[in-house]
VOGU-3710 file (C-alpha; in Angstrom, 3 decimals, decimal comma):
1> xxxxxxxxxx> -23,415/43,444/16,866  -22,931/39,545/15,321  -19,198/38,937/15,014  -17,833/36,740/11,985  -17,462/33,706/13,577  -15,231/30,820/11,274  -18,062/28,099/9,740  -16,629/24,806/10,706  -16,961/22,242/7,871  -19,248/19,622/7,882
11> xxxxxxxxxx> -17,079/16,372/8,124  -19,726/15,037/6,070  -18,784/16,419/2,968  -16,347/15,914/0,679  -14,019/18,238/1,775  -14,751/16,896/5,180  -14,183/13,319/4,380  -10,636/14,165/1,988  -9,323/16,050/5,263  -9,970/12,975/7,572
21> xxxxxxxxxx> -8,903/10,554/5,340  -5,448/12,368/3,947  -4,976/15,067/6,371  -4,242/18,408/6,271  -0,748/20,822/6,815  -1,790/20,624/10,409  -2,746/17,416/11,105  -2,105/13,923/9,544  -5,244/12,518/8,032  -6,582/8,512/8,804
31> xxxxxxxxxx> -4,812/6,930/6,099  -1,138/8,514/7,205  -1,913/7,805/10,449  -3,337/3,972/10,197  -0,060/3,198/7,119  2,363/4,727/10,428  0,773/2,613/13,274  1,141/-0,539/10,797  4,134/-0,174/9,933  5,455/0,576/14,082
41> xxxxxxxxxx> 3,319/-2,548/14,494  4,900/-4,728/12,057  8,918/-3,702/12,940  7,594/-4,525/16,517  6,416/-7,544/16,066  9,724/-8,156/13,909  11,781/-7,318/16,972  9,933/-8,569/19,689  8,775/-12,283/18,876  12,549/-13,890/18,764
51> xxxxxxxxxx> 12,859/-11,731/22,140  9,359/-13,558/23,506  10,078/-16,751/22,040  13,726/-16,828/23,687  11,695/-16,006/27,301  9,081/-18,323/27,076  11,179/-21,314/25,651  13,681/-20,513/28,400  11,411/-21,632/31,011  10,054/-24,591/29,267
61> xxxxxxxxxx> 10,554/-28,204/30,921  11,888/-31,026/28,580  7,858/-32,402/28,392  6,721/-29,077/27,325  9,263/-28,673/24,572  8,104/-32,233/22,828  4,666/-31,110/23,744  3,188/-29,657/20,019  -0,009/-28,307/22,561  2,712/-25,807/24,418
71> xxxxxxxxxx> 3,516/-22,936/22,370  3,223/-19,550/24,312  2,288/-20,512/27,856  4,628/-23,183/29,834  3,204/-25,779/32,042  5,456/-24,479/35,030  8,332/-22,244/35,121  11,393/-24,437/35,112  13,773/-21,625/36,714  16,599/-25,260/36,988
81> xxxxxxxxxx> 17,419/-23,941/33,283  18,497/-21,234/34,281  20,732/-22,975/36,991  22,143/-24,844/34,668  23,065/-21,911/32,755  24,667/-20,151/35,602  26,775/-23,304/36,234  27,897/-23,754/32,650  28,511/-20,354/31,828  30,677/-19,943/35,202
91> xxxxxxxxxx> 28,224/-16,160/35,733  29,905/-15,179/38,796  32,993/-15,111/37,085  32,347/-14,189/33,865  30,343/-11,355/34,779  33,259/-9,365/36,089  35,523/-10,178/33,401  32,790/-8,966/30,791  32,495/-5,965/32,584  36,144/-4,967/32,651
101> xxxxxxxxxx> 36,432/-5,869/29,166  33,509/-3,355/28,036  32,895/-0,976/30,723  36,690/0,261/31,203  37,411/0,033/27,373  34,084/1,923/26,725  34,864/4,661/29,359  38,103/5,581/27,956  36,791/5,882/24,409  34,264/7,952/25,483
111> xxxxxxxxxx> 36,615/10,181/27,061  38,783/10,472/23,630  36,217/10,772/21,030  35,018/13,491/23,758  38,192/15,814/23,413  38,471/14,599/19,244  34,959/15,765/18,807  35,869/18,762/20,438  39,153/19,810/18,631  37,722/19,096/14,846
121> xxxxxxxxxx> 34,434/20,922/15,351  35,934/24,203/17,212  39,484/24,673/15,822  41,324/25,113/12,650  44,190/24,017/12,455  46,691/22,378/9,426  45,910/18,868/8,091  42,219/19,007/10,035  41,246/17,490/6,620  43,951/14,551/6,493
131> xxxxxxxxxx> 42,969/13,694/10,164  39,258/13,715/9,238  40,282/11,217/6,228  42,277/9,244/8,762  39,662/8,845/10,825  37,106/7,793/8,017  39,789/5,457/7,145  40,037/3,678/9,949  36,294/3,408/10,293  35,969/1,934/6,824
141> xxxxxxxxxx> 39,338/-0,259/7,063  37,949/-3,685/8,147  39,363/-5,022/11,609  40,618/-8,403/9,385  42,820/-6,413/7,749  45,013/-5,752/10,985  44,340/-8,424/13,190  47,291/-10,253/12,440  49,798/-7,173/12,610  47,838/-6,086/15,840
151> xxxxxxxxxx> 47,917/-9,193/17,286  51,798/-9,340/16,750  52,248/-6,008/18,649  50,365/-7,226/21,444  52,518/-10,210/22,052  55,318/-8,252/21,657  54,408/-5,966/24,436  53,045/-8,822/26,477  49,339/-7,359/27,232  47,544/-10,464/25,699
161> xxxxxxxxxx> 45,130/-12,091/27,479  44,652/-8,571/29,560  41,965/-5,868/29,921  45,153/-3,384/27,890  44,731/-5,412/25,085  41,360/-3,253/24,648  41,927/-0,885/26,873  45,031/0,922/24,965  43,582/1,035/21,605  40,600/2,799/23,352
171> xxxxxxxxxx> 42,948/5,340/24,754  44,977/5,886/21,647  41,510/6,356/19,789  40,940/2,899/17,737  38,776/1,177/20,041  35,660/-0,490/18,458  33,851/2,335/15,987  35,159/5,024/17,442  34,946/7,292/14,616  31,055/7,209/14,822
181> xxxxxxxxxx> 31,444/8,361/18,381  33,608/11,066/17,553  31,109/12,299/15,042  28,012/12,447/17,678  30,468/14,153/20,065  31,554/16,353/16,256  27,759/17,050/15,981  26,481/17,939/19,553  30,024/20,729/20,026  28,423/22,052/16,805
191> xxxxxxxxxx> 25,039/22,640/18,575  27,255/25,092/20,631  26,408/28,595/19,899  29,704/30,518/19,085  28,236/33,526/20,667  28,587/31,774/23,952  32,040/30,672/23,317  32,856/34,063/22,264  30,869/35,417/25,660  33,585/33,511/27,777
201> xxxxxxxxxx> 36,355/34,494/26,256  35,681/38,339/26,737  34,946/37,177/30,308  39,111/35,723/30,672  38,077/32,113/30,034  40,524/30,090/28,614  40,274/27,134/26,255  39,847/24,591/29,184  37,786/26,761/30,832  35,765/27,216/27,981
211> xxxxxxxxxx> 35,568/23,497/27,059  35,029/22,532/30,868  32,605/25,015/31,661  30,751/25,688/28,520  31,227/22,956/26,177  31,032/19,902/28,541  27,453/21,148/30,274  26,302/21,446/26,741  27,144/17,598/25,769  26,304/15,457/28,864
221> xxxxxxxxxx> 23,366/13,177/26,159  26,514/12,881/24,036  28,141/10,836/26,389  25,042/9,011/27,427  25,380/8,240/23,661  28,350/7,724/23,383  28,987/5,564/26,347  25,708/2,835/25,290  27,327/2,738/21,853  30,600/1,457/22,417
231> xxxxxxxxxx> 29,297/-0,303/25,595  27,255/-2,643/23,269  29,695/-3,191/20,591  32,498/-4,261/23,736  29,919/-6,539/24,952  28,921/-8,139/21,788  32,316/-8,553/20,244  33,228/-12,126/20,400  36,016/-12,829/17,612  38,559/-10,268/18,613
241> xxxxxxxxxx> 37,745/-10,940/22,177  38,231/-14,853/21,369  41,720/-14,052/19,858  43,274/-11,315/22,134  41,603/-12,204/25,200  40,535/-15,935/25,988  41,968/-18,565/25,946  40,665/-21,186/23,154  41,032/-24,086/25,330  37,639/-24,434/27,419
251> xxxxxxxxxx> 37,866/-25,273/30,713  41,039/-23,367/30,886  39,634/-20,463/34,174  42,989/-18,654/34,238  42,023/-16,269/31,209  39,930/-13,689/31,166  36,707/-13,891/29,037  32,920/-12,914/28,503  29,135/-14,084/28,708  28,924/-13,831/24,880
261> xxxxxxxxxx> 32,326/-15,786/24,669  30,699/-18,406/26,943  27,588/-18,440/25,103  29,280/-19,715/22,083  31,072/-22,196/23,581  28,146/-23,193/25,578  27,131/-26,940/24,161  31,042/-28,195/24,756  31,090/-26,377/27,873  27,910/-28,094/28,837
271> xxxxxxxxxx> 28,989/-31,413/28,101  32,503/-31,012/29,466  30,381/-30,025/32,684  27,640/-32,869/32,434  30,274/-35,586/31,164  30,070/-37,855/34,288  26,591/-37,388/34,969  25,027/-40,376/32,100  22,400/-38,254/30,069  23,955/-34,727/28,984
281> xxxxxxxxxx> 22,170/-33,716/26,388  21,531/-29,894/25,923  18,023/-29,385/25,284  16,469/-26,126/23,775  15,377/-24,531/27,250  18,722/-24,508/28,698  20,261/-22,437/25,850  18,079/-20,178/25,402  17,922/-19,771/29,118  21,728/-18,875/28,750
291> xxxxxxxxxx> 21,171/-16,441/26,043  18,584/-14,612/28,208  21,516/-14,495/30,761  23,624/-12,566/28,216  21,181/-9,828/27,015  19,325/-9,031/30,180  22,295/-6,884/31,610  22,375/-4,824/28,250  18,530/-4,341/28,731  18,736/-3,335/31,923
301> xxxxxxxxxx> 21,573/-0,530/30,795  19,069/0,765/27,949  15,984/0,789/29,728  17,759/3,114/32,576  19,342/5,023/30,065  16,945/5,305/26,927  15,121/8,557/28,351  18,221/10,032/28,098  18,762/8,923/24,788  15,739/9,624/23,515
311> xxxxxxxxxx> 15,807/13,305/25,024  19,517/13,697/23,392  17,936/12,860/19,853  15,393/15,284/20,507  18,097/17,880/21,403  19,846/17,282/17,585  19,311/19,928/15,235  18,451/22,798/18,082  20,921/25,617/18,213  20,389/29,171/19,612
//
């Protein structure tokens, strides 16, 4: 006996050639799929060629940059740019001091936006909606607008010029955007089902067990989040660094300061280094091999963390 056995279509026919081209409910025709890839393609291109440019220039010699024939492909790698860099920029140095200005500051924001995230998304409690408009407040308040008074209650409590000068405005929950971290922490405690929560309470669990044991295996991509977030904006943030950190005075190695600090400083610093040496002149290579200096350790952060990342933005949106 013949079972009915589906007829596939002919992908000749019309119907054939409308459900390559635009798809189907299943599957996403030609068209959908060649309009995606061009548009990936194009916001790649977008992102990478300053990135390429910036690596290629970096290693250029002086002849190849007044060379119109060298565009992509260097003569020889002049690695004595990136020397120079190291010298100007004082890396050894720097280095550390950019990474207890971001890391430690970034850590302990983490941590608060951790137990803030926490409180507003399982608790109720009276004026949860004035703290919710405080916090929006202070995330659409620009930082010009207290600079000045901030500024004056650092001096008086003598912590500029030192890691505190970040570090306790982390702590106290106004370090750099924290109130977007406090709303990925907000949205990942939601993800919690209350069933579980509910589970370990029958069972004797307090609230810190319940938040150590349950809610804390629940969020570890949050932090991952969290923690690449606020590392990036520490280590990008120049101005308020500039004005509660460094010193404005180059040259000056008693303060504390960072590779992005250096970077823009990096032509007087270069001269102020080259000034007995006849031709100092800062040529294209050498700058951009400085920049390269300044964005490879964030790089290296993403690349080790981004399947994390990408496995915590998958996780958004699931709930048992």
């Amino acid at each position: 006996m013949l079972k009915n056995v589906p007829m596939r279509k002919n992908p000749f026919s019309k119907e054939g050639a409308r459900r390559f081209l635009l798809g189907s409910y299943e599957e996403k025709g030609f068209l959908v799929k060649f309009a995606l890839y061009l548009v990936l393609i194009v916001i790649s291109y977008i992102y990478l060629y300053p990135l390429l440019y910036m690596l290629v220039t970096s290693f250029m010699s002086v002849d190849d940059l007044v060379n119109d024939s060298v565009h992509w492909i260097p003569t020889s790698l002049n690695f004595d740019n990136f020397k120079q860099a190291f010298e100007v920029m004082d890396f050894k140095n720097t280095i550390l001091d950019t990474l207890q200005l971001s890391v430690i500051p970034a850590a302990c924001q983490v941590v608060v936006c951790c137990l803030t995230g926490y409180a507003f998304s399982r608790y109720r409690f009276k004026g949860k909606a004035i703290g919710w408009g405080l916090l929006i407040l202070t995330f659409v308040l620009p930082s010009q607008a207290t600079m000045v008074p901030t500024y004056l209650i650092f001096k008086d409590m003598n912590i500029i010029g030192t890691v505190w000068a970040f570090v306790l405005p982390a702590v106290l929950g106004q370090g750099f955007k924290t109130t977007i971290i406090t709303l990925v922490f907000f949205l990942f405690f939601s993800q919690i089902s209350t069933s579980q929560i509910e589970a370990a309470s029958l069972d004797g669990c307090g609230h810190f067990k319940v938040f150590f044991y349950i809610a804390l295996p629940c969020v570890g991509a949050a932090f991952i989040i969290g923690f690449l977030f606020s590392l990036v904006w520490y280590w990008n943030e120049t101005y308020l660094t500039s004005m509660y950190i460094s010193n404005s005075s180059i040259g000056n190695t008693n303060s504390m300061t960072t590779l992005l600090v250096k970077l823009s400083q990096f032509e007087a610093s270069y001269k102020l280094l080259n000034e007995g040496n006849g031709d100092n002149t800062l040529n294209e290579a050498i700058r951009m091999a400085g920049t390269v200096i300044c964005i490879t350790p964030l790089l290296v952060v993403y690349f080790c963390l981004q399947k994390y990342f990408v496995q915590s933005v998958d996780m958004v949106g699931l709930k048992d």
